[in-house]
DRENDO-1510 file (C-alpha; in Angstrom, 1 decimal, always signed):
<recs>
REC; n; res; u; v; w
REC; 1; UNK; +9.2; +11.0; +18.1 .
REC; 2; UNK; +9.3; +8.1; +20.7 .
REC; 3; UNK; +11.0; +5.1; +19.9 .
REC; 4; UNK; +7.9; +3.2; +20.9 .
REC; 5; UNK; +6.4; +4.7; +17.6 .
REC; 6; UNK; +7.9; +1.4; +15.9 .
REC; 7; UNK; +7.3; -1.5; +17.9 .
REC; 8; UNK; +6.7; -5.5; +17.7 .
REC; 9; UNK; +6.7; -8.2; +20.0 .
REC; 10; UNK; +9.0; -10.3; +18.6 .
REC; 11; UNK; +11.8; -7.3; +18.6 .
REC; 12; UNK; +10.8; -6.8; +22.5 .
REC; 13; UNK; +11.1; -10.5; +23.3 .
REC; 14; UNK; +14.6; -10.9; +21.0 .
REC; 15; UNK; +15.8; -7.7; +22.6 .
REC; 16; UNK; +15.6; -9.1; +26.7 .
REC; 17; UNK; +17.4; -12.0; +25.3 .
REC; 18; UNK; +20.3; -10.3; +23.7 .
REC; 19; UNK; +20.6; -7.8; +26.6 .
REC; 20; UNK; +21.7; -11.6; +28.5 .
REC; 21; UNK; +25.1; -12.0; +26.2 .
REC; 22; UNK; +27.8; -10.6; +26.9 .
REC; 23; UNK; +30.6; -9.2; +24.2 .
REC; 24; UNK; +33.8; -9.5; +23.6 .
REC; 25; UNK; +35.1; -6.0; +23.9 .
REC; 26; UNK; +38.6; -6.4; +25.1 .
REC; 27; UNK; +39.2; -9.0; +22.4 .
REC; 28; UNK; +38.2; -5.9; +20.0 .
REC; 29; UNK; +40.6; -3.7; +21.5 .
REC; 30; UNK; +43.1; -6.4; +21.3 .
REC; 31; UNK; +42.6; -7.2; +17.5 .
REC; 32; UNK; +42.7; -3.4; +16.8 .
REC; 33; UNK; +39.0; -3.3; +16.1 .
REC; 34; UNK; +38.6; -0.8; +18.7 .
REC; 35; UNK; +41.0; +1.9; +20.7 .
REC; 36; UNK; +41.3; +1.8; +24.4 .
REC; 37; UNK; +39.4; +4.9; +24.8 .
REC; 38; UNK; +36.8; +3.0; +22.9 .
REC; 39; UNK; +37.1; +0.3; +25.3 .
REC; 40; UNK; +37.0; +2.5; +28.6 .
REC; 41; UNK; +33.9; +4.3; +27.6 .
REC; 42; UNK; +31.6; +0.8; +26.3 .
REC; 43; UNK; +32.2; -0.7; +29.3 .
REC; 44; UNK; +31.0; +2.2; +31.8 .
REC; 45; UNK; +27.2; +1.8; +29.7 .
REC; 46; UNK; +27.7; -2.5; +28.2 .
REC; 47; UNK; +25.4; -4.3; +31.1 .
REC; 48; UNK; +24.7; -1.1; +33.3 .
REC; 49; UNK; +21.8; -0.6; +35.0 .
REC; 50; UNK; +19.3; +2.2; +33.1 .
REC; 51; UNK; +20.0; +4.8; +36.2 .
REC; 52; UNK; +24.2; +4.4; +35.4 .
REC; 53; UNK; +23.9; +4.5; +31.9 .
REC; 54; UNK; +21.6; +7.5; +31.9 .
REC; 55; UNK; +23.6; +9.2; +34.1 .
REC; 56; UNK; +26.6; +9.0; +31.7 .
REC; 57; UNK; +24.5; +10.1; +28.9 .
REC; 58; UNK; +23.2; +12.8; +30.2 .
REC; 59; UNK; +26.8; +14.5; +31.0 .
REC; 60; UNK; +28.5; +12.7; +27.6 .
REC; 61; UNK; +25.6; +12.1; +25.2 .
REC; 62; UNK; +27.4; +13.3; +22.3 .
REC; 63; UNK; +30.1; +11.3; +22.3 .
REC; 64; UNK; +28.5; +8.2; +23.1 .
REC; 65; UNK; +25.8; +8.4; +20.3 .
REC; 66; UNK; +29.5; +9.1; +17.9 .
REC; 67; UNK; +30.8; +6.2; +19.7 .
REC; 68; UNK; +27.4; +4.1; +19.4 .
REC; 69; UNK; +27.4; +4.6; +15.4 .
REC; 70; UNK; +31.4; +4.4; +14.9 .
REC; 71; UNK; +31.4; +0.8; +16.7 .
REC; 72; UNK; +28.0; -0.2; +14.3 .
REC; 73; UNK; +30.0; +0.9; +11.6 .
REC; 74; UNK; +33.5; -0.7; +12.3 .
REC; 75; UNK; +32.2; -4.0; +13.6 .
REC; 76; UNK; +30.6; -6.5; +12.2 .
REC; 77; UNK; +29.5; -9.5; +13.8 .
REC; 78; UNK; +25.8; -10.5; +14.4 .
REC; 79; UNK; +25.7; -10.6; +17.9 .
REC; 80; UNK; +27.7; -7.2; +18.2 .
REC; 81; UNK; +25.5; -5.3; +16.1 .
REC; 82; UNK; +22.6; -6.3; +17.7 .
REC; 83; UNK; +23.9; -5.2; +21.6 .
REC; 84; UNK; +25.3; -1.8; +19.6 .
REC; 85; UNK; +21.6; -1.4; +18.5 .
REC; 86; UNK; +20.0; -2.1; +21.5 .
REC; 87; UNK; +22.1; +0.5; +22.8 .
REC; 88; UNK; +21.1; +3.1; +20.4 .
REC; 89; UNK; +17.5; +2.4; +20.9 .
REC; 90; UNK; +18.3; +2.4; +24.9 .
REC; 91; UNK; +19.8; +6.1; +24.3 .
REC; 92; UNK; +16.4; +6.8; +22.5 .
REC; 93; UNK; +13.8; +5.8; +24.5 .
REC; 94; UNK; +11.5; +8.3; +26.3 .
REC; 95; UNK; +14.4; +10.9; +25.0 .
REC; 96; UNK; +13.3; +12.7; +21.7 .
REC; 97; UNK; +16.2; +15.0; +22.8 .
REC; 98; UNK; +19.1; +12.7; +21.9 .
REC; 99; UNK; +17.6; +12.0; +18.2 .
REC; 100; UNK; +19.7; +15.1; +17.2 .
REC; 101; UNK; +23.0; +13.7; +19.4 .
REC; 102; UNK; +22.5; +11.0; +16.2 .
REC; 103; UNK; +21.5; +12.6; +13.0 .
REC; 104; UNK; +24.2; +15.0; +13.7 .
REC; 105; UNK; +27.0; +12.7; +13.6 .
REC; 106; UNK; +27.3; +13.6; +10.1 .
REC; 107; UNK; +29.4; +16.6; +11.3 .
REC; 108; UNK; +32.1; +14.0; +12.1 .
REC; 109; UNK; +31.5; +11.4; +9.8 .
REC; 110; UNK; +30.1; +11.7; +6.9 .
REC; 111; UNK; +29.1; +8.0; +6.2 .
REC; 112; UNK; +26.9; +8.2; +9.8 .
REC; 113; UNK; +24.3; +8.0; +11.1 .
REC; 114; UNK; +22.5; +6.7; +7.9 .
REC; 115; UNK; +25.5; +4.5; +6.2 .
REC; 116; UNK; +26.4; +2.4; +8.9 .
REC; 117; UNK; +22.1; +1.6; +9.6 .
REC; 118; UNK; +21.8; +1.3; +5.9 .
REC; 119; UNK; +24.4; -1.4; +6.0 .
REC; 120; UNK; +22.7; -3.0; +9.2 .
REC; 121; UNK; +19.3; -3.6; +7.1 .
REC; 122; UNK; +21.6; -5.7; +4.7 .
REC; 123; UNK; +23.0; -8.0; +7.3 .
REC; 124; UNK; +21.4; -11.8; +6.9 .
REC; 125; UNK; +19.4; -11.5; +10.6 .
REC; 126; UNK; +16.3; -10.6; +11.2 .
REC; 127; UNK; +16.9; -8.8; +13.9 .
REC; 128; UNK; +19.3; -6.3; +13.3 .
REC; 129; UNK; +17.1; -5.9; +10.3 .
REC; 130; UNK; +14.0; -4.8; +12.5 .
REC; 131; UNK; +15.8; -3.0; +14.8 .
REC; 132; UNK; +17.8; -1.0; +11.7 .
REC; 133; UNK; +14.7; -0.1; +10.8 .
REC; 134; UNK; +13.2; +1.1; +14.0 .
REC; 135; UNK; +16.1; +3.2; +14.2 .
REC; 136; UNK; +16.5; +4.2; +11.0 .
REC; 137; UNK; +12.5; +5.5; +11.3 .
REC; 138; UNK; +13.0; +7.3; +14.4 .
REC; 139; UNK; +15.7; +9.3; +12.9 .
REC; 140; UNK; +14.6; +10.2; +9.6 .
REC; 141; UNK; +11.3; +11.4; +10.5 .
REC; 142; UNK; +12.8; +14.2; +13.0 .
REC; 143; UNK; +15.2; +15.5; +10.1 .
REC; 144; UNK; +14.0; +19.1; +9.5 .
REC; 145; UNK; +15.2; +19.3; +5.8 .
REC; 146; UNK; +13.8; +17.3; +3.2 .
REC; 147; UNK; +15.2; +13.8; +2.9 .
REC; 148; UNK; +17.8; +12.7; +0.5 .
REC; 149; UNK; +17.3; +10.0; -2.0 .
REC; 150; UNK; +20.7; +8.3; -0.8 .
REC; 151; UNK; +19.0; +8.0; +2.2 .
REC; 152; UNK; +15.6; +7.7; +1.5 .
REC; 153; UNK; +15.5; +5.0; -1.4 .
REC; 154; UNK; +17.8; +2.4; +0.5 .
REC; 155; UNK; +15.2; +2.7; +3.5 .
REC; 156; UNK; +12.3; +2.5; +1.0 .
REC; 157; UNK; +13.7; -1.0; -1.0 .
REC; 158; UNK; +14.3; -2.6; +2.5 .
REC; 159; UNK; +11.2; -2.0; +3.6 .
REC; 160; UNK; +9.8; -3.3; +0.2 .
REC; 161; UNK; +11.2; -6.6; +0.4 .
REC; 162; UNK; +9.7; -6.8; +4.6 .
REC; 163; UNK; +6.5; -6.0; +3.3 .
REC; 164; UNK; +7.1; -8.5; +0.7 .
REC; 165; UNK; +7.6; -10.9; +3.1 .
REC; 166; UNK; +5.8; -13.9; +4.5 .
REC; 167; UNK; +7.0; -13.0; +8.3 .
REC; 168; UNK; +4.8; -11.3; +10.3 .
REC; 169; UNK; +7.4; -9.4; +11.7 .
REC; 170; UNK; +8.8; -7.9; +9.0 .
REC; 171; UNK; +5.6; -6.8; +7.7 .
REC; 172; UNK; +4.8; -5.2; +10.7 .
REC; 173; UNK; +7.6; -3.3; +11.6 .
REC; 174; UNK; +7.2; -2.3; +7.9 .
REC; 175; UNK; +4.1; -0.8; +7.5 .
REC; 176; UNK; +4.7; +1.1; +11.0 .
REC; 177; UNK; +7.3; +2.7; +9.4 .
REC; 178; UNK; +5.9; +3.7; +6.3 .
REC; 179; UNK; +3.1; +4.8; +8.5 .
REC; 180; UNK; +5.9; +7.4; +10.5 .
REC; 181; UNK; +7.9; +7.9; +7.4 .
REC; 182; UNK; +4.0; +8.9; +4.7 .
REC; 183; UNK; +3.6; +12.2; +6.6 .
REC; 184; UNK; +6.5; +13.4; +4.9 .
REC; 185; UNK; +5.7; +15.0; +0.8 .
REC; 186; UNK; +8.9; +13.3; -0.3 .
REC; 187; UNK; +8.2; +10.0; +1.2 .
REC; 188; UNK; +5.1; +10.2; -0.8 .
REC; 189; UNK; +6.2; +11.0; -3.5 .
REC; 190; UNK; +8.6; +7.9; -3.6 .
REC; 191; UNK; +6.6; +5.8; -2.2 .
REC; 192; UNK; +4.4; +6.6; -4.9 .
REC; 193; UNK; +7.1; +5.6; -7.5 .
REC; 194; UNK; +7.7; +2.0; -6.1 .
REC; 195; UNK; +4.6; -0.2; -7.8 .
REC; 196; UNK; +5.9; -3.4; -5.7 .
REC; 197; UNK; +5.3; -1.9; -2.3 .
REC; 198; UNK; +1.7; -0.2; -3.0 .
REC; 199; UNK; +1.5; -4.2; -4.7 .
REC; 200; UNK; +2.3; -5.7; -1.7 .
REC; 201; UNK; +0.4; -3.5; +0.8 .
REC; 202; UNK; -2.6; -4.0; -1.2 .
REC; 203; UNK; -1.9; -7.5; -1.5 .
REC; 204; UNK; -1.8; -7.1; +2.9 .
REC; 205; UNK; -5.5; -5.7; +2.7 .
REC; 206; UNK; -6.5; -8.7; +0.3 .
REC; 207; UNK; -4.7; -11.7; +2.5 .
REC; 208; UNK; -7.7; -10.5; +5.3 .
REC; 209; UNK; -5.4; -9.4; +8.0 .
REC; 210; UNK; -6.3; -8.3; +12.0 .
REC; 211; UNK; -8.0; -4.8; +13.0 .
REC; 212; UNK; -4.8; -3.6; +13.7 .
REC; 213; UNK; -3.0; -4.2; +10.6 .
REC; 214; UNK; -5.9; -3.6; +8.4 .
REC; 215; UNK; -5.9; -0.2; +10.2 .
REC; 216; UNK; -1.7; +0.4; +9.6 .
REC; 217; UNK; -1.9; -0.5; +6.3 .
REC; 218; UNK; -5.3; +1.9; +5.2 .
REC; 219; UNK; -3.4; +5.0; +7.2 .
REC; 220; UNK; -1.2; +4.6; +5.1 .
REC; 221; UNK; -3.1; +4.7; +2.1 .
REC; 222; UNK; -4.9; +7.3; +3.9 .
REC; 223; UNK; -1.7; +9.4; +3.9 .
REC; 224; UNK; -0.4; +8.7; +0.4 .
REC; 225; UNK; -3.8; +10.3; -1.0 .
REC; 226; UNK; -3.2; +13.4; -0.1 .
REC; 227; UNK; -0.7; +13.7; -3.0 .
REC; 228; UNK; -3.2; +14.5; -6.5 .
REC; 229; UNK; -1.3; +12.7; -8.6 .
REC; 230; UNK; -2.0; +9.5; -6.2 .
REC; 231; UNK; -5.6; +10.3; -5.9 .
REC; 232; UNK; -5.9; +10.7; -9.8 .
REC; 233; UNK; -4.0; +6.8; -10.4 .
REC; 234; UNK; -4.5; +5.0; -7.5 .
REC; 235; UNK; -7.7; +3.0; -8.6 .
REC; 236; UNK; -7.0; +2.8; -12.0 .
REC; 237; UNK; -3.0; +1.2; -11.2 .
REC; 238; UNK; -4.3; -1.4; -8.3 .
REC; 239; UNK; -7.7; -1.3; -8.6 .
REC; 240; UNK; -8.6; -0.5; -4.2 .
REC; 241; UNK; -11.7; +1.3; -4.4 .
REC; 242; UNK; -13.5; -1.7; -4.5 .
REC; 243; UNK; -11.2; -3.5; -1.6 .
REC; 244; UNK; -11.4; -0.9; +0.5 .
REC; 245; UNK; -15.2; -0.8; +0.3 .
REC; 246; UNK; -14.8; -4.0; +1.1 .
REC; 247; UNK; -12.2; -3.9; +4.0 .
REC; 248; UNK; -14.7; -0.8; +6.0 .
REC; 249; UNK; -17.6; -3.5; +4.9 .
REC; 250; UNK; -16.2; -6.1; +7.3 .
REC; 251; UNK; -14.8; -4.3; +9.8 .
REC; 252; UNK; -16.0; -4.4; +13.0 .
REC; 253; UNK; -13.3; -1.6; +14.6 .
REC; 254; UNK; -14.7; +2.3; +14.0 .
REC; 255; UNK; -10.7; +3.0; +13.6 .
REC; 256; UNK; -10.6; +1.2; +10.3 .
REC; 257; UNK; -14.1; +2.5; +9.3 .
REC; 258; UNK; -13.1; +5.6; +10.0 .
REC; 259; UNK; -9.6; +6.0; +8.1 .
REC; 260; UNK; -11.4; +4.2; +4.7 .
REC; 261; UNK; -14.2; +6.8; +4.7 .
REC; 262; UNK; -11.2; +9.5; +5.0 .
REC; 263; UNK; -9.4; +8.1; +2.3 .
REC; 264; UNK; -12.3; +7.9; -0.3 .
REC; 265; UNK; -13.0; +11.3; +0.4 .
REC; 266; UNK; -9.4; +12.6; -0.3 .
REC; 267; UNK; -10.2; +10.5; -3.3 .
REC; 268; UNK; -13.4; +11.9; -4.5 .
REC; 269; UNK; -12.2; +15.9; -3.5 .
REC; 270; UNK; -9.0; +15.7; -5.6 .
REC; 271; UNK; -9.6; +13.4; -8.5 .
REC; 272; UNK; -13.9; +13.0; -8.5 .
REC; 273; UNK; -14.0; +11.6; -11.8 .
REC; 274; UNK; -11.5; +9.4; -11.6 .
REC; 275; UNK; -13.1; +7.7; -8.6 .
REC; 276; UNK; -16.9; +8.4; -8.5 .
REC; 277; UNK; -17.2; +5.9; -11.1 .
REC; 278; UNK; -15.6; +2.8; -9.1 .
REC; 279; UNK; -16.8; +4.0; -6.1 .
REC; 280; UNK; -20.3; +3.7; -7.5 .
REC; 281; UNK; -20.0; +0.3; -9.0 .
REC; 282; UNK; -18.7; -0.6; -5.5 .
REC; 283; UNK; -22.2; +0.3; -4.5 .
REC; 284; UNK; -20.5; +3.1; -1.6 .
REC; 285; UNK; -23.6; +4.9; -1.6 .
REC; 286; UNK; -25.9; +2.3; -0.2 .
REC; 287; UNK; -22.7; +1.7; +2.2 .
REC; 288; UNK; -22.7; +5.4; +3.1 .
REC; 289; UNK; -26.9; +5.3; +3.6 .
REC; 290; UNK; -26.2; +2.1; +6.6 .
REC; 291; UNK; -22.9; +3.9; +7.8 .
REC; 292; UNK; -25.2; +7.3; +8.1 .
REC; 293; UNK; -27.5; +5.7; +11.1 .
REC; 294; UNK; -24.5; +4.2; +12.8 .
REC; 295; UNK; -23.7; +5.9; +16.1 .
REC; 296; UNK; -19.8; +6.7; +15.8 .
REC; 297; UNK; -17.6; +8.1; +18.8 .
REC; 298; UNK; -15.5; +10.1; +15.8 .
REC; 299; UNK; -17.5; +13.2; +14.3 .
REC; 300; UNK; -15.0; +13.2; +11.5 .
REC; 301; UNK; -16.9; +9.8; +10.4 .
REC; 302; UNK; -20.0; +11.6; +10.3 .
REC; 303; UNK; -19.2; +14.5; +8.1 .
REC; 304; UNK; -17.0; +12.6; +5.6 .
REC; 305; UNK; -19.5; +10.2; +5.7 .
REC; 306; UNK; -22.5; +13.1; +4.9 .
REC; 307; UNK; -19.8; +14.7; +2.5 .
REC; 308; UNK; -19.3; +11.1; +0.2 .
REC; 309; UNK; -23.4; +10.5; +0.2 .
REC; 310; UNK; -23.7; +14.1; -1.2 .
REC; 311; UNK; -21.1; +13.2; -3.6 .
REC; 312; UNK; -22.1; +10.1; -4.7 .
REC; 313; UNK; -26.2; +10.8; -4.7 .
REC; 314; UNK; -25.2; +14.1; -6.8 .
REC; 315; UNK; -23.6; +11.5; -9.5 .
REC; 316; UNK; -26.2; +8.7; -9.4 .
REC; 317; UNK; -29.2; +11.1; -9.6 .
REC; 318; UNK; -27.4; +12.5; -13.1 .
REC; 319; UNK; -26.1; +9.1; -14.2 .
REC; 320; UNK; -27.8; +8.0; -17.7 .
REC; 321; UNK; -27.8; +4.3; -18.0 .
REC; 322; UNK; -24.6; +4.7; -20.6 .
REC; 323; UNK; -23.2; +6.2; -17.7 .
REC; 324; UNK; -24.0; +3.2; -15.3 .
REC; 325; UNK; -22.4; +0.9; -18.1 .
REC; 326; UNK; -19.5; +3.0; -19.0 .
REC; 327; UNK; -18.7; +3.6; -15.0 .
REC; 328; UNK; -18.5; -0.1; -14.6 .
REC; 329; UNK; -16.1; -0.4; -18.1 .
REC; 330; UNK; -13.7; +2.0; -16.5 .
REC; 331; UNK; -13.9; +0.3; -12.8 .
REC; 332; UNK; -12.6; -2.8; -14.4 .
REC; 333; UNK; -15.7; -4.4; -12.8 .
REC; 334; UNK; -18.5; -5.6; -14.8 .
REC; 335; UNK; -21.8; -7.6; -13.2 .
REC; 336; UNK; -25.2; -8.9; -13.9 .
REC; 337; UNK; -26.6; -5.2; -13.5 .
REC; 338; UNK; -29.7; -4.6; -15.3 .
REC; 339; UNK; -28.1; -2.2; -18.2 .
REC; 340; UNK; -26.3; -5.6; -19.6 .
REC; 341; UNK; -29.7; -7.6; -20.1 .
REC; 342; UNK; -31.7; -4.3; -21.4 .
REC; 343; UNK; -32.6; -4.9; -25.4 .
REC; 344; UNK; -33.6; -1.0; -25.0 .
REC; 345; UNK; -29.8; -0.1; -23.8 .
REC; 346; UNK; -28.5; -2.0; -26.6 .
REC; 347; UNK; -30.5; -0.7; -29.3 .
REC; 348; UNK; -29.5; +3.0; -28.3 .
REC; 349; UNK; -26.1; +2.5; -27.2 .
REC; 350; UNK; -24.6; -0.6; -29.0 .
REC; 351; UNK; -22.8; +2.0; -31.6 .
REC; 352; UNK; -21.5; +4.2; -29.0 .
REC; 353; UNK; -19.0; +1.6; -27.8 .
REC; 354; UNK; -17.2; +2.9; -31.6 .
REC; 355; UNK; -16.8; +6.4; -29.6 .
REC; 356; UNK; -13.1; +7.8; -29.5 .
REC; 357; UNK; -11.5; +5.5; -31.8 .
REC; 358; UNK; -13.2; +2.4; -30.3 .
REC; 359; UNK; -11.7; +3.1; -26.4 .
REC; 360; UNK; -14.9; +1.8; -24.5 .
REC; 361; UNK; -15.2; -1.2; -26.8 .
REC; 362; UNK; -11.4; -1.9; -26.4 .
REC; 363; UNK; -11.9; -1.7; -22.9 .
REC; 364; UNK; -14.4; -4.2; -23.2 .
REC; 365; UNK; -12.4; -6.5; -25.1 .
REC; 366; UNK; -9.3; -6.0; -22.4 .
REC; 367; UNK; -11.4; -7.3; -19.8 .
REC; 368; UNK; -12.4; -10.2; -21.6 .
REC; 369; UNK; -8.6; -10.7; -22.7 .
REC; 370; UNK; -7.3; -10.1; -19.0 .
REC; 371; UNK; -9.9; -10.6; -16.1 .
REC; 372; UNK; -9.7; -14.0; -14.2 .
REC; 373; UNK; -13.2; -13.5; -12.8 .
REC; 374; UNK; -15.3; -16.2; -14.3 .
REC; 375; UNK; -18.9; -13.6; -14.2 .
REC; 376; UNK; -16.7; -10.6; -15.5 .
REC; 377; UNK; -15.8; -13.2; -18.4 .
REC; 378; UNK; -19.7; -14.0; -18.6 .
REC; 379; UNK; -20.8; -10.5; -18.9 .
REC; 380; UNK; -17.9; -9.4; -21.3 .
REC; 381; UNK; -19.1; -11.9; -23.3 .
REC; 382; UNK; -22.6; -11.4; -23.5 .
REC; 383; UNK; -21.7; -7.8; -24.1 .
REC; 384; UNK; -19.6; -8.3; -27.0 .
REC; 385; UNK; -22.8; -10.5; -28.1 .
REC; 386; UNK; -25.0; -7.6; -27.8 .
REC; 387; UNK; -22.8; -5.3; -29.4 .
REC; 388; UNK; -22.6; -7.5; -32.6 .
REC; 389; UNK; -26.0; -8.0; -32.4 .
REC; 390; UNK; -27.0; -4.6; -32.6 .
REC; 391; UNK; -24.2; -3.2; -34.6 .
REC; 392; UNK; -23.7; -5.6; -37.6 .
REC; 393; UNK; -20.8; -3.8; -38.9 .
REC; 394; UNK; -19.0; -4.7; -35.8 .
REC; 395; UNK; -18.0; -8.0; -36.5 .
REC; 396; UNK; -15.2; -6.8; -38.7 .
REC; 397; UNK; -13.8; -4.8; -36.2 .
REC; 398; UNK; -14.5; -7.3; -33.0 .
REC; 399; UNK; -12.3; -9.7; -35.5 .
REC; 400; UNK; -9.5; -7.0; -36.1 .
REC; 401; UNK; -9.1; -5.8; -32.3 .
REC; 402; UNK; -8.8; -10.0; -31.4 .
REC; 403; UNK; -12.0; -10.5; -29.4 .
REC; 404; UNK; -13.7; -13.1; -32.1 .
REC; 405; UNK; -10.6; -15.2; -31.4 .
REC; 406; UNK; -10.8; -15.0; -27.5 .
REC; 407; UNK; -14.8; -15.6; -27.4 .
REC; 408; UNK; -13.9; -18.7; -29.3 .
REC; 409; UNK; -11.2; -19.9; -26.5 .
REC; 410; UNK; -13.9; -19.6; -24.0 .
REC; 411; UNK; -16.1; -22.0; -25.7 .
REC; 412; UNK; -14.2; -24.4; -23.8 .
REC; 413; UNK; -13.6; -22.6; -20.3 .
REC; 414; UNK; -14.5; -24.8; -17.3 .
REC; 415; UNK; -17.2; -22.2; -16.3 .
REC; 416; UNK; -20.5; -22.9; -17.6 .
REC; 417; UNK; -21.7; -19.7; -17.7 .
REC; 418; UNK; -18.9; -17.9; -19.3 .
REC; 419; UNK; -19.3; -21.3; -22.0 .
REC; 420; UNK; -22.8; -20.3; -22.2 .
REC; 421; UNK; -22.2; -16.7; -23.0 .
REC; 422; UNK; -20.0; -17.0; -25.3 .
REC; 423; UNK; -21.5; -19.1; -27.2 .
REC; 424; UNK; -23.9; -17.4; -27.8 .
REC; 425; UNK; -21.7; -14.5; -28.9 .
REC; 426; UNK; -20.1; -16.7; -31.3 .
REC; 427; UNK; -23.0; -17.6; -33.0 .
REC; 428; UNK; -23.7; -13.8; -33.6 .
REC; 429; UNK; -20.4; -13.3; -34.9 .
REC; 430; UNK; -20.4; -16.1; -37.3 .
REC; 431; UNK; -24.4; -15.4; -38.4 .
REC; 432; UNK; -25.7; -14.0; -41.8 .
REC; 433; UNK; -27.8; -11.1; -41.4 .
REC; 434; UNK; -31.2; -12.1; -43.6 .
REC; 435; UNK; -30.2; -9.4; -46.2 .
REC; 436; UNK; -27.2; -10.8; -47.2 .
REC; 437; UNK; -29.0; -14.2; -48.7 .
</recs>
């Protein structure tokens, strides 16, 4: 697990300029902050050239990756932590063989190697931040044991609040170490419990970022759907099935192409009718039919490519049109498809909205309620028409579940279309059928 497995520019850059101060050590030792052995041994690696230092770690590795972490715990100013860190990652580099000169510092102190990085994520600079992280990433994915939640759930809120964050950076250091850290069941697992990260990596994918972020940040996705209950929520919770149709749509990098197209099919083998739906209102099959006579470098494209067509053609060549219009009611994304304008599909089906104590027409009414989409509004509206138009009885009940009073607040939306539509639907719900005169 190189160290090289997290990395960012700006934490390169920041790092050649930090390796330039120089620290007051022997004003440590002289305040009682450190002990003269302490003293002795930092200054035989502080400002050393890499051929000295590794030297000296090769023959006393264990007691400088104890001394590393005891001086990151026991010290606290900025600048310190940050040479005491570059250290560390110094001892790391190009060695995999040291991680375990680290994680086993437990055996001495309990509170290392994790408490004393823990507490470096809190500290108010960005760097030590980053670099925590890096760390913290390299370490915990070469534990052989499950992770603990005291170490895990720390390391997951930090990274929330970088992925949250308008740097750059911090995002990407972020999602590089989710991306190290997803492998693991339990990571998963937590991840999955943690609705403002997924938020805010979605909310990544949305903002339109670079190939290589788009990339990071659908591997990681990628990863999480392995776990079913992830493939069974996923689309219903935040709604990416349509993005990442989207996201491979645009793309012009196979990699990115290739890890959506893995990711929807982990999606459609372990929770198909959760996700056939969206994935056919998404229009993936036409997708899948231009993505089928694409040369690809990757034969894995290929198959999960041939695997989501027969998957997806299976479905359509089955689908009723009730099917077409319930699919997009439990998507969450309704359009001008030809079910919505069909008198015939209203005539048969208007009733069947009532099914399961109203659920499809209380979806109906939750998108009207909900959706800032100004053609979703249009639709839901006309729909709500059509059902009241076709099922008299259902004006009582639109009135009861709320929708009457919501088709009459857009009356006045700025849209003219949604205005249109509903009213229209208005009219129906306020109308006299001839046998009532």
């Amino acid at each position: 697990m190189a160290l090289s497995l997290v990395s960012n520019a700006y934490v390169d850059d920041y790092t050649a300029k930090i390796r330039a101060k120089t620290v007051p050590w022997e004003g440590y030792q002289r305040a009682g902050h450190i002990s003269q052995d302490d003293l002795v041994k930092i200054k035989k690696v502080d400002r050393q050239p890499k051929s000295k230092t590794e030297s000296i770690l090769l023959s006393d590795g264990p007691s400088y990756a104890l001394l590393y972490l005891r001086l990151l715990k026991n010290l606290q100013r900025v600048d310190t932590m940050q040479c005491i860190l570059i250290l560390i990652a110094d001892a790391l580099i190009d060695h995999d063989e040291r991680i375990p000169l680290f994680t086993r510092a437990c055996e001495s102190d309990p509170e290392l190697p994790y408490g004393a990085l823990l507490r470096a994520l809190e500290t108010p600079d960005d760097f030590v931040q980053l670099k925590s992280a890096q760390i913290l990433t390299v370490l915990l994915s070469a534990e052989t044991a499950p992770l603990q939640s005291h170490q895990l759930q720390p390391f997951l809120r930090a990274l929330t609040s970088f992925v949250q964050s308008t740097s750059f950076h911090k995002q990407d250091v972020a999602v590089q170490c989710l991306e190290a850290l997803l492998p693991r069941p339990e990571v998963r697992k937590a991840v999955w419990e943690i609705p403002a990260l997924l938020t805010a990596l979605v909310d990544i994918l949305k903002s339109k970022p670079g190939p290589q972020m788009n990339y990071q940040v659908c591997f990681c996705f990628w990863l999480l759907s392995f776990e079913q209950d992830v493939a069974e929520e996923i689309n219903k919770k935040y709604d990416v099935i349509p993005l990442f149709v989207d996201v491979a749509q645009a793309a012009v990098k196979e990699k990115v192409i290739r890890v959506i197209i893995a990711t929807l099919r982990n999606l459609v083998s372990k929770a198909p009718s959760a996700n056939l739906p969206a994935m056919l209102v998404s229009e993936l099959l036409p997708f899948c039919n231009n993505l089928a006579t694409r040369k690809w470098s990757d034969e894995d494209i290929v198959e999960d490519v041939q695997y989501l067509r027969d998957e997806l053609k299976t479905r359509f060549e089955s689908l009723t049109t009730w099917d077409e219009y319930t699919s997009e009611l439990t998507s969450g994304h309704l359009s001008w498809t030809p079910v919505h304008e069909s008198d015939t599909f209203w005539k048969e089906n208007a009733i069947k909205l009532n099914d399961n104590n109203y659920a499809y027409l209380k979806r109906l009414i939750e998108l009207l309620q909900e959706s800032p989409d100004t053609t979703m509004l249009a639709v839901a509206a006309h729909d709500i028409g059509q059902y009241v138009k076709h099922y008299e009885r259902g004006k009582k009940i639109l009135t009861d579940l709320g929708a009457k009073t919501r088709v009459m607040e857009l009356m006045t939306h700025e849209n003219p279309d949604v205005r249109y539509q509903a009213l229209i639907a208005v009219q129906r719900l306020v109308s006299h059928p001839w046998q009532a005169v």
